[in-house]
N, C-alpha and C positions, 0 to 999 in steps of 0.2 A: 877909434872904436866907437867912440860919441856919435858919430856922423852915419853910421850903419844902419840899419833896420835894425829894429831892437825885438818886432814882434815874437821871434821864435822863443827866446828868453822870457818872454812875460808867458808866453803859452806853456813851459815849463814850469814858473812859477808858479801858476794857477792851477797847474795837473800836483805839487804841490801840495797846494793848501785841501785838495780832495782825497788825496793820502790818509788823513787818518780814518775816512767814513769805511774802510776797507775792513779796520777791526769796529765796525760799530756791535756786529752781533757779541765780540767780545766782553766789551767795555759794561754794555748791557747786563750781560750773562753775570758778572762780576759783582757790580754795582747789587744786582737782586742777591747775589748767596751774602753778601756784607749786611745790606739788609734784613733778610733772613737769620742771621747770626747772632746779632744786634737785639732783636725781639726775642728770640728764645730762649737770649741770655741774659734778657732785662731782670729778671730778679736777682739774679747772682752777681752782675753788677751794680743793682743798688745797694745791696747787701757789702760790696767793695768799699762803693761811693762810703756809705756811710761811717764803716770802719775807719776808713783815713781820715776822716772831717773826727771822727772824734779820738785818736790817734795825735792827730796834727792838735789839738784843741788839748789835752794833756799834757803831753810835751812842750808843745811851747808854755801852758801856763809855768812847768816847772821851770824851762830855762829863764823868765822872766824873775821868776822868785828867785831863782838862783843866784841869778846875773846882774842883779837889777844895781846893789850896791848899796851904798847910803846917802839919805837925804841931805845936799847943803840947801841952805837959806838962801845965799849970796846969788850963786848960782841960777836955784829956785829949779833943779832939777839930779837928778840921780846920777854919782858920780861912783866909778869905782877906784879899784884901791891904789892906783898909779896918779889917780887926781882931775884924769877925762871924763870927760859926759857919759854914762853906759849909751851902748847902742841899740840897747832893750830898753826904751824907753817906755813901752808898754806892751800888752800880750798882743796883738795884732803885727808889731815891727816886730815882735819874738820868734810868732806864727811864720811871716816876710822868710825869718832865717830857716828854721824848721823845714 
């Protein structure tokens, strides 16, 4: 099969790779209403955005206080009550779980 003319097969390959320009008005069309959607929902999604950032920024502070344990010396960091290092070592690794 190696030793064959191969050209027909690349000519299909290449008919191929111009298959998707078929749906280009598609893709297009798509892209602009995503677009469109996106803009005249920018204020109600920053409005989201902001919610969850301080949401996220609550919660985690409280599972840190919650979680956090008590101080050893030895250590020289926050263990809880079984004797391991917490995993909440601060509000950002808190935030991480959150």
């Amino acid at each position: 099969m190696l030793g064959q003319d191969t050209s027909i097969l690349r000519m299909f390959r290449l008919l191929r790779v111009f298959r998707p320009f078929r749906y280009n008005h598609t893709i297009l069309l798509t892209i602009e209403v995503m677009y469109l959607s996106v803009r005249r929902s920018q204020h109600a999604l920053l409005a989201i955005g902001f919610f969850v950032v301080m949401i996220l920024t609550v919660f985690s502070t409280h599972l840190y206080f919650a979680e956090r344990g008590t101080w050893d010396e030895v250590m020289d960091t926050f263990i809880n009550s079984d004797g391991d290092p917490t995993q909440f070592a601060s509000i950002p690794a808190a935030a991480w779980f959150v």
